[in-house]
C-alpha positions in Angstrom: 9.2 6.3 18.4 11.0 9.2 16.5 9.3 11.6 14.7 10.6 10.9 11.1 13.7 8.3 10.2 15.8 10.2 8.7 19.1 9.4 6.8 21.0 9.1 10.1 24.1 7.1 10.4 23.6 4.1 12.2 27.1 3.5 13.6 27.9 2.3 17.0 24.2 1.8 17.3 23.6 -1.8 19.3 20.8 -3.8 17.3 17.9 -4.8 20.1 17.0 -8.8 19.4 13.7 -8.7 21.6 11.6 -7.8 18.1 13.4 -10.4 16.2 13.1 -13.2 18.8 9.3 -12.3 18.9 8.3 -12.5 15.3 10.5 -15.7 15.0 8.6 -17.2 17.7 5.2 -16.0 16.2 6.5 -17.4 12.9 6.6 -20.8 14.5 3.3 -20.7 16.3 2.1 -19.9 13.0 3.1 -22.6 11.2 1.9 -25.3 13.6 -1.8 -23.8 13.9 -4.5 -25.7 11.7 -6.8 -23.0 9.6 -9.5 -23.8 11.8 -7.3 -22.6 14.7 -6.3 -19.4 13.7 -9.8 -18.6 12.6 -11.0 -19.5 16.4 -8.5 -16.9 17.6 -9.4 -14.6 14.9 -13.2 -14.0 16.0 -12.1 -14.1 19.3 -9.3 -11.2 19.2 -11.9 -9.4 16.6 -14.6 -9.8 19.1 -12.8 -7.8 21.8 -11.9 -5.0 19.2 -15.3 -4.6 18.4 -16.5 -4.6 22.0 -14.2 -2.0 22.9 -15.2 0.6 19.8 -19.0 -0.2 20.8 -18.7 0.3 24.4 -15.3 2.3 25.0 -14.9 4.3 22.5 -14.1 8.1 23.1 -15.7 8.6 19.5 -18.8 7.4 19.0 -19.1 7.5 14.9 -18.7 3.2 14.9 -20.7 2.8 17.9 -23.8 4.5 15.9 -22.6 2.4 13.0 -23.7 -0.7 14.6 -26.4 0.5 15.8 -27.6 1.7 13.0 -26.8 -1.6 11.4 -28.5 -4.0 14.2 -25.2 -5.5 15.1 -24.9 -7.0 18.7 -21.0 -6.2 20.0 -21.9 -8.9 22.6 -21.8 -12.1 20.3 -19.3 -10.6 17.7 -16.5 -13.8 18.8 -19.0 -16.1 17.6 -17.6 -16.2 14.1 -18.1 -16.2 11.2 -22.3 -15.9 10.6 -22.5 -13.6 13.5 -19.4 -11.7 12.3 -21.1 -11.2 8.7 -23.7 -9.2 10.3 -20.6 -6.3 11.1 -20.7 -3.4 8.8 -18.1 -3.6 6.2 -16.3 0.1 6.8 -14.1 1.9 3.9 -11.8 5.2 3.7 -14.3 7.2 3.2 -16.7 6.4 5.9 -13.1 6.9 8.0 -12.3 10.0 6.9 -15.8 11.5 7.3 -16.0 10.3 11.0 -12.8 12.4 11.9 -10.8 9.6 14.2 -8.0 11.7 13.5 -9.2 14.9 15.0 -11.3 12.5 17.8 -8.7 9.2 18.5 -11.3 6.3 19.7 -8.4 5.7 22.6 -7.1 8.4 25.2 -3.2 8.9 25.0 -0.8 10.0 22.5 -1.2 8.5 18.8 0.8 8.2 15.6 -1.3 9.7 13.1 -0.8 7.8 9.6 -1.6 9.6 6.1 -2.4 7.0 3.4 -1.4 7.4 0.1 0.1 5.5 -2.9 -2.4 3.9 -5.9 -5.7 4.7 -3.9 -7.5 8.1 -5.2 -9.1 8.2 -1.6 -6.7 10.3 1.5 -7.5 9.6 5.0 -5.9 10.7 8.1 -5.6 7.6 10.6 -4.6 7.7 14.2 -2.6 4.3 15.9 -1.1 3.4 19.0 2.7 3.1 18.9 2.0 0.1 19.7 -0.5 -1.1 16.9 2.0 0.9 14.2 4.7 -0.9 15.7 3.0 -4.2 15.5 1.3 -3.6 12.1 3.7 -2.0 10.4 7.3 -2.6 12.8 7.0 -6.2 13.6 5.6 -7.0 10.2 8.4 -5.8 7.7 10.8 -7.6 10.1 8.3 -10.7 9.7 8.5 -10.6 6.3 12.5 -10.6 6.1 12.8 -13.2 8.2 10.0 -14.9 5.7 12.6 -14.2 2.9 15.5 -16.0 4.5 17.2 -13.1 6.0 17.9 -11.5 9.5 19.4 -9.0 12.3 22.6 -10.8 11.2 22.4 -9.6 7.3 22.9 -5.8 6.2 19.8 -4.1 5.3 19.3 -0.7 3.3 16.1 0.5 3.7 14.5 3.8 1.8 11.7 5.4 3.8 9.1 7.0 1.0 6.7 10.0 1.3 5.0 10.9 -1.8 5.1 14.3 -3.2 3.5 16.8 -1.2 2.2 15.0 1.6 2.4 17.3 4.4 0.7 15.3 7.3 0.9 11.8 8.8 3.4 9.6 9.3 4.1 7.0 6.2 3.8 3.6 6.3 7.7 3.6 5.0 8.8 5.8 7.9 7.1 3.6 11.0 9.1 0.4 9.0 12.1 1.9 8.6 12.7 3.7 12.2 11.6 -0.1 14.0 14.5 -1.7 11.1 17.0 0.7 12.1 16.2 0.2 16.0 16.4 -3.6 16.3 18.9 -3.9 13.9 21.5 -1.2 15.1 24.7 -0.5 13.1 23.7 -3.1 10.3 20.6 -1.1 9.4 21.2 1.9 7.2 18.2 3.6 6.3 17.8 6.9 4.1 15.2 9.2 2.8 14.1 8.8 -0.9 13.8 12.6 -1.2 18.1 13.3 -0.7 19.8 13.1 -3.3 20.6 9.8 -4.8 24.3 10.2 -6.0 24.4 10.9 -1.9 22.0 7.8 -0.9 24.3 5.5 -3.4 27.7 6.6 -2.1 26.8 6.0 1.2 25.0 2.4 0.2 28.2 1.7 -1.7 30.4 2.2 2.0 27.9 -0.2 3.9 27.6 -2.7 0.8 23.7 -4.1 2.3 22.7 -7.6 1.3 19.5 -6.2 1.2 17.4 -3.3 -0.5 14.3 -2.3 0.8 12.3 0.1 -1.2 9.7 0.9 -3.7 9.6 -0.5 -7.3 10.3 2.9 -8.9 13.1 3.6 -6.8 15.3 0.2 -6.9 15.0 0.7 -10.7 16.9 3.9 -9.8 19.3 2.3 -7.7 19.7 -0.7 -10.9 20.3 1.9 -13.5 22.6 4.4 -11.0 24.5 1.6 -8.8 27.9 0.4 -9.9 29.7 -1.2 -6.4 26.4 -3.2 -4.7 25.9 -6.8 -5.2 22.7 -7.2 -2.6 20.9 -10.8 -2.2 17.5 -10.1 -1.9 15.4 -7.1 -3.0 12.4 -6.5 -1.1 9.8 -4.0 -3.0 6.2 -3.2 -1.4 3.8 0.1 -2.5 3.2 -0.9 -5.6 3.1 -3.8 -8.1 6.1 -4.5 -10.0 5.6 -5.3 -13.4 7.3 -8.4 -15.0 9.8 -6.7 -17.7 11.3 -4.4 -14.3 11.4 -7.4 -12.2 13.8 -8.9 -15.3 15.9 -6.0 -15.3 15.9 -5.5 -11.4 17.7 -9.6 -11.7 20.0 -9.1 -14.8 21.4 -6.2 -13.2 22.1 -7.4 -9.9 23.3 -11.7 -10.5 21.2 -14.0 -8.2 19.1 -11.3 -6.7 16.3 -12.6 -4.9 13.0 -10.7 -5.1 10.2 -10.5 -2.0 7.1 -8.3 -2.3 5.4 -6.8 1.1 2.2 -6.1 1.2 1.9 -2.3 2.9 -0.5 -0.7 3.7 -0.3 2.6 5.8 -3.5 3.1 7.5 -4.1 -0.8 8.1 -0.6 -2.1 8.6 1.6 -4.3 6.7 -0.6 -7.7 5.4 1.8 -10.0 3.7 4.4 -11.0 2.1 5.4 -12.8 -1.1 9.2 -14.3 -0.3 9.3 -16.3 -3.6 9.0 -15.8 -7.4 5.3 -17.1 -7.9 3.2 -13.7 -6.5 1.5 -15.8 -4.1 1.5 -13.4 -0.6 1.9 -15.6 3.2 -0.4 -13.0 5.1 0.4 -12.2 8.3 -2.4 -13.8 10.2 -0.5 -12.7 13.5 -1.8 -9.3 13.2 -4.9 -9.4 11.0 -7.9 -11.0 10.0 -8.1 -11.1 6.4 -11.1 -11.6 4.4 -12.3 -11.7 0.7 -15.6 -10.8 -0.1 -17.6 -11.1 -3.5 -19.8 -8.7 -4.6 -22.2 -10.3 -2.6 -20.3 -9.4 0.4 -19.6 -13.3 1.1 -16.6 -14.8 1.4 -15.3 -15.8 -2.2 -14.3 -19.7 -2.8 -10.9 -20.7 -3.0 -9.3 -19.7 -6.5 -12.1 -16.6 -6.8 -11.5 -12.8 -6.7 -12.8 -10.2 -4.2 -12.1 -7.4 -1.9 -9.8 -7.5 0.6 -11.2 -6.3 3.7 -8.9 -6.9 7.1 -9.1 -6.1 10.6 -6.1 -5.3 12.5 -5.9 -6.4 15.9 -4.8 -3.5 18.6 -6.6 -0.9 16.5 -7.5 0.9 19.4 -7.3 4.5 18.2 -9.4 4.1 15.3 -11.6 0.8 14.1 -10.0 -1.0 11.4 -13.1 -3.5 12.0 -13.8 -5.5 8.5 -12.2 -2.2 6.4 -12.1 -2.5 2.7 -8.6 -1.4 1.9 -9.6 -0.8 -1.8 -7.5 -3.7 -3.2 -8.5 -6.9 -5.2 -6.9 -9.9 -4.9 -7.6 -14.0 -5.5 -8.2 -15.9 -2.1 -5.9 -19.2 -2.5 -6.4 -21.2 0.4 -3.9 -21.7 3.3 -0.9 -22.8 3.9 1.2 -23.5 7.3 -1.4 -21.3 9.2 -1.0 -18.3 6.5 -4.4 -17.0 4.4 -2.7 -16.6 0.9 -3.6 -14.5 -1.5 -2.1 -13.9 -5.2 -3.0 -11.0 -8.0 -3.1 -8.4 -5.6 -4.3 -4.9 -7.7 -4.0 -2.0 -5.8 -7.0 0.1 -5.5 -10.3 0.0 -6.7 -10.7 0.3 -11.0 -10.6 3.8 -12.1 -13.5 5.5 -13.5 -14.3 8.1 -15.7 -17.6 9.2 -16.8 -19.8 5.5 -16.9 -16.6 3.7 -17.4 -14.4 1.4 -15.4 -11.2 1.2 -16.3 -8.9 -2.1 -14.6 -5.7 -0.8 -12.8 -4.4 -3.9 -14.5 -4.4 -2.5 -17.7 -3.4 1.0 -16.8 -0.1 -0.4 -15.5 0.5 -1.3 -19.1 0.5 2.4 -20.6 4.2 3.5 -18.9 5.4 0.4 -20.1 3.9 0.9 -23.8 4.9 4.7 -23.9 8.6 3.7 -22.8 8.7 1.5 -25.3 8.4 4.8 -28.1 10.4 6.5 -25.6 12.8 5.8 -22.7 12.2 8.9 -21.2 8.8 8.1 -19.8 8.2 7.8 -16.1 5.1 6.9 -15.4 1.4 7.5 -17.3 -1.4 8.3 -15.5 -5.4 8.4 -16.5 -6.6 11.6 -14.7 -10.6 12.6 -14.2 -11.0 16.3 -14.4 -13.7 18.5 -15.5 -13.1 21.1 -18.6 -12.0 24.6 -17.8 -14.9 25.9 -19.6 -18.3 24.2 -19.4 -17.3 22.2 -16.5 -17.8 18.6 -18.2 -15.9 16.0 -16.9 -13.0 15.3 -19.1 -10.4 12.3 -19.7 -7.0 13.8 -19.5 -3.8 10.9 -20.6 -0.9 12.7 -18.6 2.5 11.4 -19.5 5.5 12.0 -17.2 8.6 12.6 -18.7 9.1 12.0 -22.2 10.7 14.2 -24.8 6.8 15.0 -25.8 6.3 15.9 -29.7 3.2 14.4 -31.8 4.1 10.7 -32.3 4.4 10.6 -28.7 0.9 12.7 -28.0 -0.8 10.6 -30.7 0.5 6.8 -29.2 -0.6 8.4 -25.3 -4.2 9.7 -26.6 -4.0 5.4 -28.4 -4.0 4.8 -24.9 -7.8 5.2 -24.6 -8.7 3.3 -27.5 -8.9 0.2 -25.7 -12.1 1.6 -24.1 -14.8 2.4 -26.6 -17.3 3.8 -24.4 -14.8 6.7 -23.3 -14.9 7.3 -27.3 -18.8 7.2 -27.3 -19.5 9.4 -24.5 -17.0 12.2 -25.5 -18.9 12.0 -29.3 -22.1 11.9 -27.4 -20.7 15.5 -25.5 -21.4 13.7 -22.1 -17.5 13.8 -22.1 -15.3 16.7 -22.8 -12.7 15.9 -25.4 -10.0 13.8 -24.4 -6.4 15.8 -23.4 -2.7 14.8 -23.3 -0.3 16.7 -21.1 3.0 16.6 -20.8 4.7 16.7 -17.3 8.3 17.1 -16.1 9.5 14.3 -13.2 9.6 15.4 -9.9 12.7 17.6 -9.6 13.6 14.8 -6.4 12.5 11.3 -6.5 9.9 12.2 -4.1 6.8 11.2 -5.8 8.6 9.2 -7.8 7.5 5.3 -7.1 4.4 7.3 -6.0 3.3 8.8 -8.9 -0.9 7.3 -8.8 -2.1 5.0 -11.9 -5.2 7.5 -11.8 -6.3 10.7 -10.1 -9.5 12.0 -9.4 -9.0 16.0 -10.0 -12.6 16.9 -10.6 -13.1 20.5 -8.2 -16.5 21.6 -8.1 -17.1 25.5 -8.7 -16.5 26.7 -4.8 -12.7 24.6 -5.5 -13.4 22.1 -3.1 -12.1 18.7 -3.6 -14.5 16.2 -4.7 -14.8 12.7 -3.3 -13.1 10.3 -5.9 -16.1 7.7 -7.4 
């Protein structure tokens, strides 16, 4: 696998079928598997996973886990009481066992850097293999879901968030597996170069479809004049209703599919029609949602989504809490489906939590005042001076002035207890700032919902709560 995909032209390039012909056939299995099915090869493939990290394992942080936890490796296939009794693991229990500095598999791994919504970074190492599977095979799966193929011209945009210096993206492991099994009908380019450059070369290949993040195909819709694609494909990050409407009345009969990314888990689903329901891919991953109780919710309930991705050999994505919340459906054609996904966990500051459902409304209410806004974004620092923790509304973009300051610091109205806490002095006041956009769109359909930027005294970082 290359190191980085990189705008490269794609000419002359032979498209290699063997990836295609595989998920098609997959699909297919799929579709003629009864729930019960999938679920016995589910605890049977997650069984071996987990034997291999308890017995195998050149790092023995998970092995300790279950031991520490009483959990027997031996009858882990035996689903789905015995599997309940597996730890439920989470970024931050990843990040401090080190799988990135101690890989649980020997050989050479991909080492993945998550980012987008979730406050949380963690340094994950894969197999080309299980990237390629988890995050390759899947965003082909989930064109071929949408009606398209190695046949159709595909631009996609590879993504790395502002100042993420290590770890391969999600976006880039995609990208570089579209570009090698579709050859010279792939054109794939980097968010980052310019995009009067990115949109005169799209304009040459004329794709019938866009792959990118929500933030950047508005780009393309309010930049483009010559493309006319047929289906949109967006994934990273929710995309709200009024964009979707402008995404279609700028480009006529546009189909829109969301994927379901995730960089240090893989890719878990797809949504190829208009009604936000997602197909997972139950090929690669066992997908679970658990209450609070840490049971599996009943169909039409909300819970954590917590997957394990089969071939995880160089770290154990073993029942890992991605941080998203999403409503369990049912199944359908062999598919677990799921349907009001919201990325990450609720934000918090001070003893309030505040739903990433309704903080995707303040950009949206802020642009109405002003077109200029980017993005808004409910940050948790602590004050310069006496150290308190401190609500901070930061608006990116905008023209700034005091209407504008007044309608963002609105924002928090809609949670009292912020307003309580910072008249108790538990809180420091709440701040507006004012930030420029990125001078690239790096960062761009990146820029977090919330940030965690409390530093304790010695500077380092805290852990996000």
């Amino acid at each position: 696998m290359r190191e980085r995909t990189r705008s490269d032209d794609q000419a002359g390039v032979r498209p290699r079928a063997d990836a295609w012909a595989r998920v098609h056939r997959e699909i297919s299995d799929v579709a003629a598997k009864t729930p019960q099915r999938i679920q016995q090869e589910w605890f049977r493939r997650a069984g071996a996973l987990l034997r291999y990290h308890a017995r195998q394992s050149l790092n023995p942080a998970y092995r300790e886990l279950l031991g520490d936890a009483g959990a027997d490796p031996a009858a882990a296939s035996q689903p789905p009481l015995v599997w309940s009794q597996v730890p439920v693991i989470d970024k931050h229990w990843l990040a401090r066992a080190g799988y990135h500095q101690r890989p649980a598999c020997p050989g050479r791994v991909l080492v993945m850097g998550t980012s987008g919504s979730t406050a949380t970074q963690v340094l994950v190492p894969m197999t080309a293999s299980s990237a390629n599977r988890g995050l390759g095979d899947n965003f082909l799966r989930a064109l071929a879901m949408s009606g398209v193929g190695p046949g159709q011209r595909h631009w996609g945009i590879e993504h790395r968030p502002d100042g993420q210096q290590q770890g391969e993206t999600g976006s880039s492991v995609s990208m570089t597996w579209l570009a090698r099994h579709c050859g010279a009908n792939a054109l794939v380019t980097v968010a980052t170069d310019p995009l009067e450059t990115q949109l005169r070369r799209a304009a040459a290949f004329a794709p019938d479809t866009i792959s990118g993040s929500p933030g950047f195909l508005q780009q393309v819709a309010r930049s483009a004049g010559g493309l006319h694609p047929k289906l949109l494909v967006y994934g990273g990050a929710a995309l709200a209703d009024t964009d979707a409407d402008r995404l279609r009345a700028r480009f006529s009969g546009v189909r829109l599919a969301a994927f379901y990314p995730t960089t240090d888990a893989g890719a878990l689903g797809v949504a190829p029609g208009s009604d936000g329901v997602y197909l997972t891919f139950t090929e690669t991953h066992l997908i679970e949602v658990l209450g609070d109780d840490g049971q599996h919710v009943a169909v039409g309930s909300r819970g954590d989504v917590v997957v394990t991705q089969f071939g995880a050999r160089a770290a154990p994505i073993i029942r890992y809490r991605v941080g998203d919340r999403a409503t369990y459906v049912g199944w359908e054609r062999g598919r677990l489906l799921l349907s009001g996904i919201e990325r990450a966990a609720e934000a918090a500051i001070g003893s309030t939590l505040v739903p990433y459902s309704d903080l995707r409304t303040w950009g949206p209410r802020l642009a109405v005042r002003d077109p200029s806004v980017v993005a808004v974004q409910l940050v948790r620092t602590r004050s310069p001076g006496d150290q308190r923790e401190q609500p901070v509304v930061r608006v990116i973009g905008g023209a700034g002035g005091a209407g504008l300051a007044a309608a963002a610091r609105a924002l928090l109205d809609d949670f009292p207890q912020i307003a309580s806490e910072v008249a108790s002095g538990e809180l420091a006041p709440a701040l507006v700032e004012f930030r420029d956009p990125p001078r690239t769109l790096a960062g761009h359909w990146k820029i977090p919902l919330y940030a965690d930027e409390r530093v304790k005294r010695e500077g380092a970082q805290c852990p996000s709560g």
